[in-house]
C-alpha positions in Angstrom: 29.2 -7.8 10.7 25.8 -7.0 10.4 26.4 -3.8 8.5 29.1 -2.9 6.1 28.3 0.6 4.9 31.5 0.3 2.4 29.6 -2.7 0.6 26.0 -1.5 0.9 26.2 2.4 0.0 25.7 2.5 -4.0 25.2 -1.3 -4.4 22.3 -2.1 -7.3 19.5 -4.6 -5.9 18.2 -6.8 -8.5 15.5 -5.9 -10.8 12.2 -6.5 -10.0 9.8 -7.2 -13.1 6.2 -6.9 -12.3 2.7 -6.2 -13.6 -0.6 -5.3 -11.7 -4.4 -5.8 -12.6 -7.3 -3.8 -11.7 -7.8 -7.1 -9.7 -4.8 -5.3 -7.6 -5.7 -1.8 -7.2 -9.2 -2.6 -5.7 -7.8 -5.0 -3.8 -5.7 -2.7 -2.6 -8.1 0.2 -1.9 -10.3 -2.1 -0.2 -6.9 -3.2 2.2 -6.8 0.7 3.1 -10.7 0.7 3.8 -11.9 2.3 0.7 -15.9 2.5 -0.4 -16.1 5.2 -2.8 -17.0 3.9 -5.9 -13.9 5.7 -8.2 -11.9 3.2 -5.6 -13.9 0.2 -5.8 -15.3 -0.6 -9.5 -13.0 -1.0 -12.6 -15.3 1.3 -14.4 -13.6 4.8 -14.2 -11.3 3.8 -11.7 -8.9 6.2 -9.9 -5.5 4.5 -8.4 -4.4 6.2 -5.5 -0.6 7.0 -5.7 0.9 5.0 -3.2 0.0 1.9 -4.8 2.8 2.2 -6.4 5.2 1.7 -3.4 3.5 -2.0 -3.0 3.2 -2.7 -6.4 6.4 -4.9 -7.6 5.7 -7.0 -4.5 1.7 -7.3 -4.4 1.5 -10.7 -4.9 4.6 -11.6 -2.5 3.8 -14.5 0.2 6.5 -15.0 2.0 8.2 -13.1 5.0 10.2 -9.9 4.2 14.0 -10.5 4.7 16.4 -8.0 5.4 19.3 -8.9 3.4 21.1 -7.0 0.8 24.7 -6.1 0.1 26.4 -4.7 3.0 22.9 -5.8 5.2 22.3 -8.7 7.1 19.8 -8.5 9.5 17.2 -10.0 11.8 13.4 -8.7 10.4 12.6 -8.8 14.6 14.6 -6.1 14.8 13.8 -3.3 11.9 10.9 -1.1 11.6 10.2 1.5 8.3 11.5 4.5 8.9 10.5 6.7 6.3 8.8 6.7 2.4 8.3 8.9 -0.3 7.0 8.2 -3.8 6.9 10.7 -6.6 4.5 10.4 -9.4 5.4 11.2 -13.1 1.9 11.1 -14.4 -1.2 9.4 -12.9 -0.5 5.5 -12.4 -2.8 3.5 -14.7 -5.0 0.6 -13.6 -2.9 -2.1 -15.0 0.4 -2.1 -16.9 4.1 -3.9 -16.4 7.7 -2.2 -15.4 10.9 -3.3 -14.0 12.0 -1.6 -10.7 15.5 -0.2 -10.2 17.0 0.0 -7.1 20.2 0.9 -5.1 21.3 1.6 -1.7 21.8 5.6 -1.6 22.6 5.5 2.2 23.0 4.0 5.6 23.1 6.2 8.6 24.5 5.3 11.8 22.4 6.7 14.7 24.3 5.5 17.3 21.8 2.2 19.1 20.4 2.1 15.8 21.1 2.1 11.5 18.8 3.8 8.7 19.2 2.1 5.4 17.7 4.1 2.5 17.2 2.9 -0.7 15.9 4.5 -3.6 13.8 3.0 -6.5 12.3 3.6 -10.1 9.7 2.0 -11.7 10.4 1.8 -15.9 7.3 1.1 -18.6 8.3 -1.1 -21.1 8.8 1.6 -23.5 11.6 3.0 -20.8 9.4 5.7 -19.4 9.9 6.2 -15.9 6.6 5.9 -14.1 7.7 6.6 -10.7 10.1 7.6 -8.0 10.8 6.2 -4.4 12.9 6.9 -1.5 12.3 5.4 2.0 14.5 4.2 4.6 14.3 1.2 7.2 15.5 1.6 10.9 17.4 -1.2 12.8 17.4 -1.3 16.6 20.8 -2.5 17.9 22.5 -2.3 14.6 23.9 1.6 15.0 27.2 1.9 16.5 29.4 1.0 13.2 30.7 5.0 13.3 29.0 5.7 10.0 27.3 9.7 9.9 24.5 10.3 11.6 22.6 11.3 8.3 20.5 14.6 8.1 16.9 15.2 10.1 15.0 15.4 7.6 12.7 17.7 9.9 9.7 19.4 8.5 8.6 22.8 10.3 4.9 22.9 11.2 3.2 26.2 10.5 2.9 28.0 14.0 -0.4 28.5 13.3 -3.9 26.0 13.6 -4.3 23.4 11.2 -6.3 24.7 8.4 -8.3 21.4 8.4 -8.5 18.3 10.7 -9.6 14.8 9.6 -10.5 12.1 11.6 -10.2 8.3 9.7 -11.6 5.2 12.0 -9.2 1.5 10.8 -10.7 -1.3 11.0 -10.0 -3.8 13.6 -8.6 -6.4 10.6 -7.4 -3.6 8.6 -3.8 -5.2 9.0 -4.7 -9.1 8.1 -6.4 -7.1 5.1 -3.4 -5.4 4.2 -0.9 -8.3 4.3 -2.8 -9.5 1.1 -1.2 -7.2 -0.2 2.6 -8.0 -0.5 3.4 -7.8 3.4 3.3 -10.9 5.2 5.5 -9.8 8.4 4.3 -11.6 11.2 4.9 -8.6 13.1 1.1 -7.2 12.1 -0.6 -10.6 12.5 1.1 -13.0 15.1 0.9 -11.3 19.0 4.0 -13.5 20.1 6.3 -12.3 16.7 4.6 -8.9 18.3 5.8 -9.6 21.7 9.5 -10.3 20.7 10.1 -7.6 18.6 8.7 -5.8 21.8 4.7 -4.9 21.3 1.6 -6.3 23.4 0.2 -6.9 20.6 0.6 -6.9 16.1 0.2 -3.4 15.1 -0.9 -2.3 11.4 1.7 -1.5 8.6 3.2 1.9 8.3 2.8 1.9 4.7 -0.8 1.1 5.6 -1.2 4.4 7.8 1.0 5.6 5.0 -1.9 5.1 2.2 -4.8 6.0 4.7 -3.4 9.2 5.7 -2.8 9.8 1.8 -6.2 8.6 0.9 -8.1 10.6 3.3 -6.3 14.0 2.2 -6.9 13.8 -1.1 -11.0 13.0 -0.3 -10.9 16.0 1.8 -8.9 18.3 0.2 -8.6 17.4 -3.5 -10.2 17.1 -6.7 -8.4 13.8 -7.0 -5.5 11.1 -6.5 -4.2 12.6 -10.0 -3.4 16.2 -8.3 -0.5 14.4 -6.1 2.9 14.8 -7.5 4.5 13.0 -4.0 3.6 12.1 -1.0 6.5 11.8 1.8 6.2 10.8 5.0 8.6 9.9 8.4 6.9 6.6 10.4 7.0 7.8 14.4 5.0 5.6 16.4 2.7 2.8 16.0 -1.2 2.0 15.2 -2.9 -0.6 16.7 -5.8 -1.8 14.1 -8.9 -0.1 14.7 -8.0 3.6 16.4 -8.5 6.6 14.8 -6.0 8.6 12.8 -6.5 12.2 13.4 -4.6 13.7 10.6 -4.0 17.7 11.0 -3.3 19.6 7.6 -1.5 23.1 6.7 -2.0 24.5 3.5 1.7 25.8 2.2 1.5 26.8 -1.4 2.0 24.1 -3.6 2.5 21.8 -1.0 0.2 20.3 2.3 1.8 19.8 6.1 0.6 17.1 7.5 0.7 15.2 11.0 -1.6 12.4 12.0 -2.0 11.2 15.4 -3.3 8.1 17.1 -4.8 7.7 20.4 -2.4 11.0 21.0 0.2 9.0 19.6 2.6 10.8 16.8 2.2 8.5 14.1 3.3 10.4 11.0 5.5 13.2 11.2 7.5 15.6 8.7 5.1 14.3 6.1 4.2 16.3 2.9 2.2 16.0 0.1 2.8 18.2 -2.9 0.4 19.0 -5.7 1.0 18.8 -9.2 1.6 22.2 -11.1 -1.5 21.5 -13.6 
């Protein structure tokens, strides 16, 4: 069986040990299509939050493989579904933690499976750095008569969008952002594309994910430090170089958010909350 939620549900994945340059981070601002210079030079530099979902795997080569306790199945076939990260202070340019992470839940949604996992990044000294949640969806795998899991809906504000930004990709912005830790063939090889059922490789959610995160911040804050998390539900594709039009509420300590592509939902239920300071 593909799926054995008794197995999978609370099982610990093995700890990742990792460390990450400055080298990194501009590396992978650059992936995401940064030029501002608190991005792009050592000196001063700024590290935008989500970094720290690709960090323990930046300097990955290989494949992805979906295979954990419980899990078994075929990368073809499983898309992200959602991610969050929480912040417990700014991340800093370089450093070295070990991440921790279980299997809080899999979802049966019927022709399909969620598997969430949830992760913490530990300093050296055993502070914990940061937090993240996300969750991977599996066509074909549902069916097992596991819970359907909740929604997770976010209610737009009724009202217009109290700002509206509008972020070109590039058309290589995905073979840039492999370097980065995520060599599915799925964003770089149009027959992979083909047979898990797209004309052609589209670009990495977490890609839109940091774009979309990147681009609110420039527009709307001081800086990357003002994020205390930044979560987000993947709902359609983008094919490397469209536009992202990404339409923001202010909500008191928090930002709505949707982004669009080509009229495409592309990230939905997506909020980014600010830091109390």
């Amino acid at each position: 069986m593909p799926i054995d939620p008794d197995v999978a549900v609370g099982a610990e994945l093995p700890e990742i040990k990792f460390s990450w340059t400055h080298s990194d981070v501009l590396l992978y601002h650059l992936a995401l299509g940064a030029t501002e210079l608190r991005y792009v030079y050592e000196q001063g530099l700024q590290v935008l939050p989500t970094f720290g979902v690709v960090a323990p795997r930046f300097h990955e080569t290989a494949p992805p493989a979906v295979s954990f306790p419980g899990v078994d199945i075929d990368l073809a076939r499983v898309l992200h579904g959602t991610q969050e990260i929480t912040v417990h202070s700014p991340l800093p340019a370089e450093g070295e933690a070990v991440l921790r992470t279980r299997i809080a839940d899999v979802w049966d949604k019927g022709k399909a499976a969620v598997i969430v996992q949830e992760s913490t990044a530990v300093t050296p000294d055993g502070t914990a750095l940061y937090t993240t949640r996300s969750s991977i969806f599996a066509r074909g795998e549902g069916g097992f008569g596991g819970e359907r899991g909740p929604s997770g809906k976010v209610e737009v504000p009724s009202r217009a969008p109290d700002l509206v930004i509008e972020t070109p990709t590039l058309p290589q912005q995905a073979h840039l952002y492999r370097l980065c830790g995520d060599r599915n063939p799925l964003h770089a090889d149009p027959e992979f594309a083909r047979l898990a059922g797209f004309d052609q490789p589209i670009l990495h959610g977490l890609c839109t994910y940091g774009v979309v995160c990147k681009a609110v911040i420039d527009a709307v804050l001081d800086g990357p430090e003002q994020v205390r998390s930044f979560s987000a539900k993947f709902a359609g594709v983008v094919f490397p170089g469209e536009t992202l039009t990404t339409r923001v509420w202010r909500d008191g300590s928090r930002l709505v958010l949707t982004t669009s592509a080509a009229d495409r939902p592309v990230l939905v239920d997506a909020v980014l909350t600010l830091t109390e300071d």
